[in-house]
TIVOKE-177620 format. One line per 4 residues: their letters; for each residue x, y negated, z negated of C-alpha. Coordinates in Angstrom, 3 decimals, decimal comma, m for minus. Layout:
a	X:Y:Z ~ ...
END
This chain:
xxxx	0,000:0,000:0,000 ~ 0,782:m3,518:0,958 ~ 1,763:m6,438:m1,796 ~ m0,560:m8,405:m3,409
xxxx	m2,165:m10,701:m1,220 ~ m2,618:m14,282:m1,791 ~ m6,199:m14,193:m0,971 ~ m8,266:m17,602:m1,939
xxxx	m11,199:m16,159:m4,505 ~ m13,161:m19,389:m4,292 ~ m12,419:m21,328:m0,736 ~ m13,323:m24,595:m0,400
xxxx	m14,883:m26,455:2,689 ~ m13,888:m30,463:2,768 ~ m16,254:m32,250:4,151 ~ m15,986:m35,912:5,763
xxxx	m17,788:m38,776:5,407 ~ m17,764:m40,867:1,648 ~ m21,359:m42,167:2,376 ~ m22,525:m40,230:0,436
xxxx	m24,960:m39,487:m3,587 ~ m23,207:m37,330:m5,721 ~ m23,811:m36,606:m9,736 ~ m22,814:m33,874:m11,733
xxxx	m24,519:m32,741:m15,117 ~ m27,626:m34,219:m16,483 ~ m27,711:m37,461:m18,112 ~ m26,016:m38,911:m14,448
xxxx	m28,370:m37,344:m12,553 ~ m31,779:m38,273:m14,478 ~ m30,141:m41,752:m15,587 ~ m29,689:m42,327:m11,615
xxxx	m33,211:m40,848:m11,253 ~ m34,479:m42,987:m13,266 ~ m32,973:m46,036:m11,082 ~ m34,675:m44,884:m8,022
xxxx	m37,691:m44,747:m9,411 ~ m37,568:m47,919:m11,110 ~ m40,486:m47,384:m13,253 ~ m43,165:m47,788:m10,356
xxxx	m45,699:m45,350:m9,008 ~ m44,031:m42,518:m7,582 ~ m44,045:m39,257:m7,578 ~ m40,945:m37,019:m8,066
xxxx	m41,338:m33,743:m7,072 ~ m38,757:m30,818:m7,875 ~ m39,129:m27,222:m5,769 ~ m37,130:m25,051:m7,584
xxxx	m35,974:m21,459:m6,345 ~ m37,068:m18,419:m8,483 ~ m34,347:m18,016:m11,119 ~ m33,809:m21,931:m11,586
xxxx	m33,253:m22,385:m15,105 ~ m36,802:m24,877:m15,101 ~ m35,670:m25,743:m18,548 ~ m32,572:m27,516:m17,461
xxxx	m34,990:m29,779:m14,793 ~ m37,275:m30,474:m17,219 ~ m34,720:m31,724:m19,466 ~ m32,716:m34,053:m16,114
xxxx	m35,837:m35,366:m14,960 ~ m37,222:m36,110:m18,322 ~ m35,333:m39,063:m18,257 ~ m37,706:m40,512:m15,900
xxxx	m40,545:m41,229:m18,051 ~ m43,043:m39,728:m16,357 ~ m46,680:m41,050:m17,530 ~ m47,722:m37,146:m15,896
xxxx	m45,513:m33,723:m16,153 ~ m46,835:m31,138:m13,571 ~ m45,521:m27,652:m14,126 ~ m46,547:m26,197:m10,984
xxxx	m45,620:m22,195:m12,072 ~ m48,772:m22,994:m14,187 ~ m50,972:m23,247:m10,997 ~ m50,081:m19,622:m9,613
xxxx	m51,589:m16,784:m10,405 ~ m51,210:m15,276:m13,976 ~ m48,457:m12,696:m14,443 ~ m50,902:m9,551:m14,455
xxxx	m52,974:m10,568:m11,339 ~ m49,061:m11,285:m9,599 ~ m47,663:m7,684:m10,395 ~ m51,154:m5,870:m9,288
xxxx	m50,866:m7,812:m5,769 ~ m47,408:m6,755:m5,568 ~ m47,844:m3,278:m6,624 ~ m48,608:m1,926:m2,622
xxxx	m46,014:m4,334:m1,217 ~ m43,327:m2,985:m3,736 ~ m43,830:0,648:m3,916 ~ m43,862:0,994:m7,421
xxxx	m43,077:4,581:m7,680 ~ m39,739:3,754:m5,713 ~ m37,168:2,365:m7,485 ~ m35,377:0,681:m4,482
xxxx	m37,299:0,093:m1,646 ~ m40,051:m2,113:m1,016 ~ m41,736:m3,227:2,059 ~ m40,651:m6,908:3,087
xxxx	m43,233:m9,154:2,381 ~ m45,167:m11,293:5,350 ~ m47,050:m13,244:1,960 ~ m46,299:m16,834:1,703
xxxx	m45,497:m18,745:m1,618 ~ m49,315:m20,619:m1,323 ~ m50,727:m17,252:m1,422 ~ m50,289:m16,608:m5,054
xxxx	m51,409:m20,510:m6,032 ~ m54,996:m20,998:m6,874 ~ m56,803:m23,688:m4,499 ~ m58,443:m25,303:m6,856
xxxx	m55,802:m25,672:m9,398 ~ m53,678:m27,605:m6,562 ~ m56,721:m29,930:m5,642 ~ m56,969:m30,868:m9,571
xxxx	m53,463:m31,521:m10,012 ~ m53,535:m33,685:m6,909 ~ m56,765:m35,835:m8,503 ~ m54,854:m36,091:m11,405
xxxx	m52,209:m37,672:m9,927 ~ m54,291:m39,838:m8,046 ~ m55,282:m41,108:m11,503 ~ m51,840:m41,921:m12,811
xxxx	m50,548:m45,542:m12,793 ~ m46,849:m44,650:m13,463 ~ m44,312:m42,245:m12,460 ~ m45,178:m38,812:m11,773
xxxx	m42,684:m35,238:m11,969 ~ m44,067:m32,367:m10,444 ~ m41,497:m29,225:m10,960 ~ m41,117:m25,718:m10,980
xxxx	m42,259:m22,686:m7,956 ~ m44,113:m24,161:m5,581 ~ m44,064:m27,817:m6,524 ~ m43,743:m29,007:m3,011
xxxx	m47,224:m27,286:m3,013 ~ m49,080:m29,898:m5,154 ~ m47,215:m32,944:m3,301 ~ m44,499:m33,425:m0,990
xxxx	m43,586:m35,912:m3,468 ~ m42,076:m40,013:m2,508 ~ m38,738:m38,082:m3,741 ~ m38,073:m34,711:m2,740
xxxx	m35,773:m32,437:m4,374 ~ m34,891:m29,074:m4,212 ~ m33,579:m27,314:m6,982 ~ m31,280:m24,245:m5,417
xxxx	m29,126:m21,293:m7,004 ~ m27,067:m18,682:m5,176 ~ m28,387:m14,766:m4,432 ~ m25,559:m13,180:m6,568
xxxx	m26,265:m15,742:m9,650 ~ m29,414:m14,761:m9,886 ~ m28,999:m10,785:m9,609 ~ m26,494:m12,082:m12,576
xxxx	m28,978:m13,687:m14,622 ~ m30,982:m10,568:m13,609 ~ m28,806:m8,480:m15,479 ~ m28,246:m10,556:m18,224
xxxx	m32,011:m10,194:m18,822 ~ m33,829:m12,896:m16,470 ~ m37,119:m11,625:m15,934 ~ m38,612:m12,021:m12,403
xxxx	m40,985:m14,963:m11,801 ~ m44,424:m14,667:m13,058 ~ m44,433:m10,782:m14,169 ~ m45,554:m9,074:m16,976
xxxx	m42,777:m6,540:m16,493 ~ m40,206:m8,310:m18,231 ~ m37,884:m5,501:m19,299 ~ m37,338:m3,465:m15,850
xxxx	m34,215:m2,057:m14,451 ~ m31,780:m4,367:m13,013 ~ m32,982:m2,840:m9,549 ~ m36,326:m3,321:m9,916
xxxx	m35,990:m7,290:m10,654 ~ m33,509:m7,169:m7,477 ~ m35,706:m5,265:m5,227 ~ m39,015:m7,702:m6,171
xxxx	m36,488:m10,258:m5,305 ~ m35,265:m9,059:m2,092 ~ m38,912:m7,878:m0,618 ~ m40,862:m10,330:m2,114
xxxx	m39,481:m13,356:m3,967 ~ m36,598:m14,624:m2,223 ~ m38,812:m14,345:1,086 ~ m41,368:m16,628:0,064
xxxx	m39,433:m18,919:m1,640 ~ m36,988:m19,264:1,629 ~ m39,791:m19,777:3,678 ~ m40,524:m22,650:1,962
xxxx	m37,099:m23,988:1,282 ~ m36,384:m23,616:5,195 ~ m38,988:m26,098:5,721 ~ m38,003:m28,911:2,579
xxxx	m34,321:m28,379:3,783 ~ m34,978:m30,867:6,603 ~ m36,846:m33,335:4,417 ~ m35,077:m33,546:1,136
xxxx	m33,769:m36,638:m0,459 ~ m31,692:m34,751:m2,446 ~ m30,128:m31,463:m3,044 ~ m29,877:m29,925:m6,743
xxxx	m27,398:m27,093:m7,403 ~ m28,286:m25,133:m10,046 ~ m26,042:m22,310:m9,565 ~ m23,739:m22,898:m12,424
xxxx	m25,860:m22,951:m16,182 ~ m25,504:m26,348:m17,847 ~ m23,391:m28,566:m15,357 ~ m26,024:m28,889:m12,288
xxxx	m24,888:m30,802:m9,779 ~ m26,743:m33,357:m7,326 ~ m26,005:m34,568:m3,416 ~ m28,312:m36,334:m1,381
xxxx	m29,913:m35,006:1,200 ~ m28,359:m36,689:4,103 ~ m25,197:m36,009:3,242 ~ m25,891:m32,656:2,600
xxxx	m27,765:m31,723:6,280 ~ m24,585:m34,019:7,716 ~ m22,207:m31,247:5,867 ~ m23,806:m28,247:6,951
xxxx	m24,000:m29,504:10,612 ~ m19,801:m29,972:9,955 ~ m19,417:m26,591:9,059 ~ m21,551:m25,567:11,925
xxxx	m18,833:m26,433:14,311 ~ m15,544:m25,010:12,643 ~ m14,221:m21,962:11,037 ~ m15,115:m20,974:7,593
xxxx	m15,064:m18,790:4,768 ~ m17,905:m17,519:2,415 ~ m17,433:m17,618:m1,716 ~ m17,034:m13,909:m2,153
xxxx	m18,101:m11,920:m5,124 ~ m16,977:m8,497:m6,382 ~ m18,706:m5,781:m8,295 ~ m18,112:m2,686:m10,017
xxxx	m19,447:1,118:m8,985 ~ m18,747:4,452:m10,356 ~ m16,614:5,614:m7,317 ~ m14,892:2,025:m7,609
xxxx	m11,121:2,085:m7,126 ~ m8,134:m0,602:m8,049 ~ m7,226:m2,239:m4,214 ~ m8,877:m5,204:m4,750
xxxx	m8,342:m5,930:m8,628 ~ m4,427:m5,413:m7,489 ~ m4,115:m7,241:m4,322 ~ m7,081:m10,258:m5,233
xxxx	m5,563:m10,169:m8,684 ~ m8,998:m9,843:m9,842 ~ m10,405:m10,429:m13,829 ~ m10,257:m7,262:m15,978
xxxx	m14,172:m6,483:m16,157 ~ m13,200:m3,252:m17,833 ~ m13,854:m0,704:m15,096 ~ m12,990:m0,791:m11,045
xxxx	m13,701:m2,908:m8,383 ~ m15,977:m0,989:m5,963 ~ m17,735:m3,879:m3,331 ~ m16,650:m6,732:m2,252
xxxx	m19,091:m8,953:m0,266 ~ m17,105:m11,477:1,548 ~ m19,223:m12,422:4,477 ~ m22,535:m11,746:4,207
xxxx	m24,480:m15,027:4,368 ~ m28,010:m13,666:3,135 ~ m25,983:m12,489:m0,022 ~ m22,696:m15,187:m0,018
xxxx	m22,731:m18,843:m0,577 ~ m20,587:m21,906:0,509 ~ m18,267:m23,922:m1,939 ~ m18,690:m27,633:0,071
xxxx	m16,391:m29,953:m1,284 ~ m17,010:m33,954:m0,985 ~ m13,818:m35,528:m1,981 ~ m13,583:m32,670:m4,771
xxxx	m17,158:m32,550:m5,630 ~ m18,981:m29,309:m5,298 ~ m21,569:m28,206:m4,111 ~ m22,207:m24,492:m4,138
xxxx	m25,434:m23,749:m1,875 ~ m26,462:m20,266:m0,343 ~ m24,862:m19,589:3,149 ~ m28,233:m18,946:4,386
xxxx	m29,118:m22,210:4,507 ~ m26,891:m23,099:6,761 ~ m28,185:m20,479:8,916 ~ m31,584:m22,008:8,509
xxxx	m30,453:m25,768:9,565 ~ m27,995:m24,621:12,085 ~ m28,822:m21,557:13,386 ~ m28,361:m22,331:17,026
xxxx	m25,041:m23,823:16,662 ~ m23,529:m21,310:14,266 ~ m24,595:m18,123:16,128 ~ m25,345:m19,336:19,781
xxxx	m28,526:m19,860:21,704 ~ m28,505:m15,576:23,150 ~ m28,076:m14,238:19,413 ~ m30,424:m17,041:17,821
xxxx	m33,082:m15,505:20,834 ~ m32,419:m12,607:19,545 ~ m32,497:m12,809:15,883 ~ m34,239:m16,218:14,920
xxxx	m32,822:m17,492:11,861 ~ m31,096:m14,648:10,400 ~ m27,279:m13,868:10,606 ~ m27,181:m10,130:12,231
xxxx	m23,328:m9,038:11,003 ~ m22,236:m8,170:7,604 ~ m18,575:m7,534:6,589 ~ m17,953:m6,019:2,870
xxxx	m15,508:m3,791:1,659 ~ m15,422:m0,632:m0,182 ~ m12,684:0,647:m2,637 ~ m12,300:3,744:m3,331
xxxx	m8,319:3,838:m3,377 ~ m7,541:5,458:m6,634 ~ m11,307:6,256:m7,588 ~ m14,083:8,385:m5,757
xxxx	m16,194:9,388:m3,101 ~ m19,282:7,035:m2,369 ~ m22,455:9,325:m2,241 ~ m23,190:11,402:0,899
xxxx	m25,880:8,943:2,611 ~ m27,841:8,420:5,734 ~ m29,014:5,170:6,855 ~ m32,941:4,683:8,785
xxxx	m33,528:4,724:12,055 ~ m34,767:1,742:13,756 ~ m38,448:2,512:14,364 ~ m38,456:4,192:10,388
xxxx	m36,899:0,879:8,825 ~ m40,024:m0,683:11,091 ~ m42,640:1,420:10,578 ~ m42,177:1,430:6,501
xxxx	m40,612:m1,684:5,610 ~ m41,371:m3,994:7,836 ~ m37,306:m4,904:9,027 ~ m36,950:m5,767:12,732
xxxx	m33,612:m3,961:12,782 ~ m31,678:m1,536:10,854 ~ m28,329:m0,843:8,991 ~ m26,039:0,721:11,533
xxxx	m22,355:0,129:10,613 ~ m18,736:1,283:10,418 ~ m15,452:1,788:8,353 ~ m12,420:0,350:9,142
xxxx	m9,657:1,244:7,467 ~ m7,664:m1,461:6,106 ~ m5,731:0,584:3,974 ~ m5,620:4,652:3,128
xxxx	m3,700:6,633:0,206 ~ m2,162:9,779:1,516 ~ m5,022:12,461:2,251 ~ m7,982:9,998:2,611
xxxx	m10,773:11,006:4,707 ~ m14,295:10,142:5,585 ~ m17,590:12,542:5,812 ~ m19,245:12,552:8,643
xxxx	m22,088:14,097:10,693 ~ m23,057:18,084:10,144 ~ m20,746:20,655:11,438 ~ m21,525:22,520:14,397
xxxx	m23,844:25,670:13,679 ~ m25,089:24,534:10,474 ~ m28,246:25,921:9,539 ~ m30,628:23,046:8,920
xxxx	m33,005:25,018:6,850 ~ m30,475:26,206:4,732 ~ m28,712:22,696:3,760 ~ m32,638:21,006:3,472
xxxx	m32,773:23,643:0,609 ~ m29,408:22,931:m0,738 ~ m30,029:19,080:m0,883 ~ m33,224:19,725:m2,481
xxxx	m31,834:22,324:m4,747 ~ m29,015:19,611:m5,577 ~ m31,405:16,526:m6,373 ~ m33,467:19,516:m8,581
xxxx	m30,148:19,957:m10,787 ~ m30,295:23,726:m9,671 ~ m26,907:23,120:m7,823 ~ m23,769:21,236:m7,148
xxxx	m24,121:20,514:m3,094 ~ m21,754:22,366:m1,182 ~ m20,849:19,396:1,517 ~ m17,662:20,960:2,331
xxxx	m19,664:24,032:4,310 ~ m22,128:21,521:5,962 ~ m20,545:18,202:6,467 ~ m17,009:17,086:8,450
xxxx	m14,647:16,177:6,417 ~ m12,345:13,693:8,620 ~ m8,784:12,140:7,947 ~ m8,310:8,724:8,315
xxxx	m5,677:6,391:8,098 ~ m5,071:2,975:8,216 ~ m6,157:0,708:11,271 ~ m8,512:3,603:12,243
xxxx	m12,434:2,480:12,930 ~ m15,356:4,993:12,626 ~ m18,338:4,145:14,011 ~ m21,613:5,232:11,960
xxxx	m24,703:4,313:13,621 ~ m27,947:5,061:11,636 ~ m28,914:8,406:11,511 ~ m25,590:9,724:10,970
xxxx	m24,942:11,412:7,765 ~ m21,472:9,879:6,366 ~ m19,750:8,662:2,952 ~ m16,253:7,581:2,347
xxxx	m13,958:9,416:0,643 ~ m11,887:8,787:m2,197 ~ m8,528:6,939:m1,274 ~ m9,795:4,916:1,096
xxxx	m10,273:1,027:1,646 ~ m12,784:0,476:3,848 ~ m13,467:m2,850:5,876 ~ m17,107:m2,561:6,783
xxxx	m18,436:m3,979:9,482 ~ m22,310:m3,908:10,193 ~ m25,745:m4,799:10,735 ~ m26,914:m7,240:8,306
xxxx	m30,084:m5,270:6,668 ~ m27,549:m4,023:3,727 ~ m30,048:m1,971:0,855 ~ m31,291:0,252:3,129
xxxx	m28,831:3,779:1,956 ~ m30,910:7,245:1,222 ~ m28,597:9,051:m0,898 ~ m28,885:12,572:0,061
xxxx	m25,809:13,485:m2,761 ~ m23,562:11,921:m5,604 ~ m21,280:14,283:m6,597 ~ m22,786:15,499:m9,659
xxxx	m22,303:12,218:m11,243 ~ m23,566:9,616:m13,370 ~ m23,928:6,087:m12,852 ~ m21,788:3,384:m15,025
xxxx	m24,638:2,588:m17,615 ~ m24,785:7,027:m18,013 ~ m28,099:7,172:m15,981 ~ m28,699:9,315:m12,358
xxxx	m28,354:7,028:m9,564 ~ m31,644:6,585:m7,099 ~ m31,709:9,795:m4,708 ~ m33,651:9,753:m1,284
xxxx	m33,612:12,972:0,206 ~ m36,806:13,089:1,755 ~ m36,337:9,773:3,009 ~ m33,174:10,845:4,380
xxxx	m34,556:13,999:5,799 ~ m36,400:11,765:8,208 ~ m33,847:10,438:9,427 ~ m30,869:12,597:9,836
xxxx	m29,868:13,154:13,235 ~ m28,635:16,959:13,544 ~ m27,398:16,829:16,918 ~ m24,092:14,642:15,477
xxxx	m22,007:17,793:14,727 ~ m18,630:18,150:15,113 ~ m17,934:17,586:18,587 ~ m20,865:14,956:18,741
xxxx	m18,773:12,771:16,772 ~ m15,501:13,541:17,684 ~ m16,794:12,562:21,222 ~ m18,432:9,522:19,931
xxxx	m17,803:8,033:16,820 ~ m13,802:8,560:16,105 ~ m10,971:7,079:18,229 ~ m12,832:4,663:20,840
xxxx	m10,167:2,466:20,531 ~ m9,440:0,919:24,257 ~ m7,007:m2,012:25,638 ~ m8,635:m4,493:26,829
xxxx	m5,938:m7,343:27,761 ~ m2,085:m6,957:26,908 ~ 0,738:m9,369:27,660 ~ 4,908:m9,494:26,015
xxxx	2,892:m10,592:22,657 ~ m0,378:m9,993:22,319 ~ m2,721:m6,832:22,764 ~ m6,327:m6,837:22,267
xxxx	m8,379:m3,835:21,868 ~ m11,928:m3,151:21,949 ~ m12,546:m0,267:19,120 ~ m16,779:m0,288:18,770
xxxx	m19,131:0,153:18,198 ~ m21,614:2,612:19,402 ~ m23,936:2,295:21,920 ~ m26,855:2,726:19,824
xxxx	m25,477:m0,634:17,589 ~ m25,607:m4,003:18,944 ~ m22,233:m5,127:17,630 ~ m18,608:m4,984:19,139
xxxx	m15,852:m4,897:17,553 ~ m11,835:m6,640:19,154 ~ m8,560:m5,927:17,330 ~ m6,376:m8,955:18,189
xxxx	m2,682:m7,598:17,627 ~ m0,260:m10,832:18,148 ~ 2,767:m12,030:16,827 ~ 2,935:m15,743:19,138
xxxx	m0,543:m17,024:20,294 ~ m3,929:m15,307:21,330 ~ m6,619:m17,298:23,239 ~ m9,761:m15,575:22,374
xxxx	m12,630:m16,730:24,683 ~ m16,395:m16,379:23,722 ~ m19,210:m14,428:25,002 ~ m22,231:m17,114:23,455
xxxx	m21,707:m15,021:20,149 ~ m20,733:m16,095:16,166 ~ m17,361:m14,240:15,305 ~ m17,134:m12,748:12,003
xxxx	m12,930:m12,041:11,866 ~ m10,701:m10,582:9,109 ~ m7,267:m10,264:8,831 ~ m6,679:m7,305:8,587
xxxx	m2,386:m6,932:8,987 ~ m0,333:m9,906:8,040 ~ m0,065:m12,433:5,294 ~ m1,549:m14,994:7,094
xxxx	m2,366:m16,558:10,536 ~ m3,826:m19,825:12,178 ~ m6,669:m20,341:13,499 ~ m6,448:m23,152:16,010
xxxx	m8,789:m24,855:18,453 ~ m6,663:m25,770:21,940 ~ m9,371:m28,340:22,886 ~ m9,070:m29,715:18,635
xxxx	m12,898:m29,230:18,147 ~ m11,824:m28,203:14,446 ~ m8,663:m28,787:12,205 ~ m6,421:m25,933:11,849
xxxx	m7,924:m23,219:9,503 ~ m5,309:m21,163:7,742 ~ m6,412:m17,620:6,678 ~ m5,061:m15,104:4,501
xxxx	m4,471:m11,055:4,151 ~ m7,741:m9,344:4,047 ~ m9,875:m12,554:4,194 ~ m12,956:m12,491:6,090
xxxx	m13,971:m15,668:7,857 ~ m16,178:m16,567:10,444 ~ m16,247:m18,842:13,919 ~ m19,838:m20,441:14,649
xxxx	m20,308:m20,497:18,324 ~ m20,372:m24,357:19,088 ~ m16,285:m24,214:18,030 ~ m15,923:m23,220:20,650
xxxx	m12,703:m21,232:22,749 ~ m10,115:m20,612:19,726 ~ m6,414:m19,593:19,293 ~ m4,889:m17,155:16,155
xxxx	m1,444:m18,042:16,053 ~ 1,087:m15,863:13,994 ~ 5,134:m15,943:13,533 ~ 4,955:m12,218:12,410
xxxx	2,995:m9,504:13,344 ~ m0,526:m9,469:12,744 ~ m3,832:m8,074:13,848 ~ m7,153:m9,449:13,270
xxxx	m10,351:m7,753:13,595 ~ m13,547:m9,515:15,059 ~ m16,951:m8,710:15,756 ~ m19,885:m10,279:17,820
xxx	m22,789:m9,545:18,908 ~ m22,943:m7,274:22,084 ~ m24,245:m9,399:25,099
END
């Protein structure tokens, strides 16, 4: 294994302009509220995201004066009638999956309650503060805010015992809050925030517990329409697993959280947020709102066709150097992932190898002959408890070693094995995994972990044997352009995915031309490169071992420059 990296944990975006609102922490931002309204009629109104500490705006705005306080959570329906019209939509017996929801926030607001608030309002003489879910609901208020907080904070607060919003069920499972927040939650709320994003005054981070931060709303559109145009990096996050191994906490010289790393998500907007920087302010606002106001710009008019406002590639790694295999898993085919949960497209994906201890391997399709009968009863057998799984007799069991790619489109049966450090490069719907087998092991907090096997039944593909995927999935790797310096390589993926996947080797300059896609790149050989534009469209963007980063479309043509060797990896959408 390669030295420890110097790999940027929390990269910053500098963004131009000094026109611009900023205030940080409370008593600035309500005592500068308090100036704009200057004590006349007007009404303030606060949208904050599910998982907003509301305390924390009630206490800012306070300093307003309002003559009225409208809590607008109190206008929804109550907790009980919430859960019981979620119940279908959430698959209560299912501890996972859910069915995403095509509800909108107004849905679960009683009419009647919004029309009073609004007459009482119209009653009110002096300044008005309408906050909480849905506030935008009861008035689109003279100043608009919205009140924001980053996915992997709240699956945080989640854990640290945040209940969901408006539930009853305040004491489920960690994924149980996460998957009402992922089918049901998060949509609404978005929907609505998508629309306030291009209206806003001002812009209310809430990500960070007591020291919220504030940026008006000009400034803030003017920033996200900056990054739009250049490269940039996502604020990754890492989390422990069972199977986790020690890559990352070695070369990231990650905190001790008292067990091993086992994902890294480092470029997946729907999950990731940006760190935006105004002279050394920050701002730290989901990544999917930049793919909300700039979705045309960041991933070009033929993907944006394609996929409307949602970012279709996902790079995250997966550590198991030093720790285990990741359960044997199978991933839904498109028309199942349609048919029962309502996603327009499905998780295919594949491993790269970034790095490999002697021995590693992969598992991967069934081996020719197996008797299908026979390993349906084993699986079932297995998730009974009657038996340990015998996956050596049914499933390949495939070196690997570093630089290698194996291409997994859904339906394939496939885990990686221990020793590995796998680069994964997919589709962006990223829950979606039936566990058919775990190894006879426990999860961290001592509990089973979920097990789909008759989901994952349904999907297997049994024609991917042995020579299926030797044919198919392993070793595609073809030259596509080659000069005294430079060699680039297409290496995936499948047919069936919609992705491909360029290894830039260089160690002088390579000119990599577009195709009307977003590239999502990492470095995946090197200690660092350049990223340079030859027409200067964007500054110079320096990137680091193992860092994933990503070029919007309107940057245009681009240049990695290198003194040593290096190789990147990229991925775009297939024209």
């Amino acid at each position: 294994m390669s030295a420890q990296s110097n790999y940027v944990r929390f990269p910053t975006i500098d963004i131009s302009g000094t026109n611009y609102v900023f205030r940080q922490e409370a008593a600035p931002i309500g005592e500068y509220m308090q100036q704009i309204v200057g004590g006349n009629k007007k009404i303030v109104t606060v949208e904050c995201y599910p998982g907003v500490n509301q305390d924390e705006i009630l206490n800012i705005f306070s300093r307003i004066n309002p003559e009225l306080v409208i809590h607008s959570d109190d206008l929804a329906f109550e907790p009980e009638k919430m859960d019981a019209l979620l119940e279908q939509d959430l698959m209560p017996t299912d501890p996972v999956f859910g069915i995403m929801t095509v509800r909108e926030l107004k849905d679960y607001f009683y009419p009647q309650r919004l029309e009073q608030a609004r007459a009482a309002i119209q009653n009110v003489a002096g300044v008005v503060l309408v906050y909480g879910v849905g506030a935008s609901l009861v008035h689109p208020g003279d100043v608009q805010i919205v009140a924001d907080i980053t996915r992997w904070e709240i699956q945080l607060r989640y854990r640290r015992g945040m209940s969901n919003w408006r539930t009853c069920q305040t004491d489920l499972p960690k994924l149980k809050k996460y998957k009402r927040g992922f089918f049901a939650e998060w949509r609404w709320a978005d929907r609505v925030k998508d629309k306030l994003l291009h209206t806003m005054d001002f812009y209310l981070d809430m990500t960070t517990e007591g020291k919220p931060a504030m940026i008006d709303g000009a400034s803030y559109r003017a920033a996200l329409l900056q990054v739009s145009a250049q490269p940039f990096r996502l604020v990754p996050y890492f989390d422990p697993g069972v199977w986790g191994g020690n890559w990352m906490k070695e070369k990231f010289a990650l905190p001790e959280n008292g067990s091993n790393y086992a994902w890294s998500f480092d470029g997946v907007p729907e999950e990731n947020s940006l760190l935006l920087s105004f002279e050394g302010h920050l701002i730290q606002t989901p990544a999917l709102n930049l793919v909300y106001q700039q979705p045309r710009r960041l991933l070009g008019e033929h993907v944006h066709a394609r996929f409307g406002k949602e970012f279709p590639i996902r790079f995250d790694m997966l550590d198991t150097i030093n720790g285990q295999n990741l359960s044997l898993q199978v991933h839904p085919l498109t028309e199942y992932i349609q048919q029962n949960f309502n996603m327009h497209y499905t998780q295919d994906e594949s491993y790269y190898i970034l790095d490999a201890q002697e021995g590693s391997s992969v598992w991967l399709g069934v081996k020719t002959g197996v008797n299908q009968e026979k390993m349906t009863n084993d699986l079932r057998a297995a998730q009974a408890g009657k038996l340990s799984f015998p996956a050596h007799k049914y499933i390949n069991h495939v070196p690997v070693k570093k630089h290698d790619h194996v291409l997994i489109p859904a339906g394939t049966l496939h885990c990686s094995g221990a020793g590995t450090m796998v680069l994964e490069i997919s589709a962006t719907p990223y829950i979606f995994t039936f566990k058919m087998w775990d190894w006879d092991r426990v999860d961290l907090d001592g509990k089973p972990r979920p097990i789909h096997v008759e989901r994952g039944l349904e999907n297997i593909q049994w024609e991917r044997d042995t020579e299926w995927i030797k044919k198919e999935l392993l070793h595609q790797d073809t030259v596509v352009y080659q000069d005294a310096h430079t060699i680039i390589e297409k290496t995936g993926l499948h047919e069936r995915e919609f992705i491909d996947t360029f290894r830039i080797s260089t160690d002088d300059k390579a000119t990599v031309k577009r195709n009307g896609s977003v590239h999502v790149l990492n470095l995946v050989e090197g200690a660092q490169a350049k990223i340079v534009s030859p027409t200067n469209a964007f500054k110079p963007f320096t990137v680091h071992y193992a860092e994933t980063f990503i070029l919007p479309q309107s940057a245009g043509e681009y240049r990695i420059e290198a003194d040593k060797p290096i190789k990147v990896i990229m991925a775009c959408v297939r024209r």
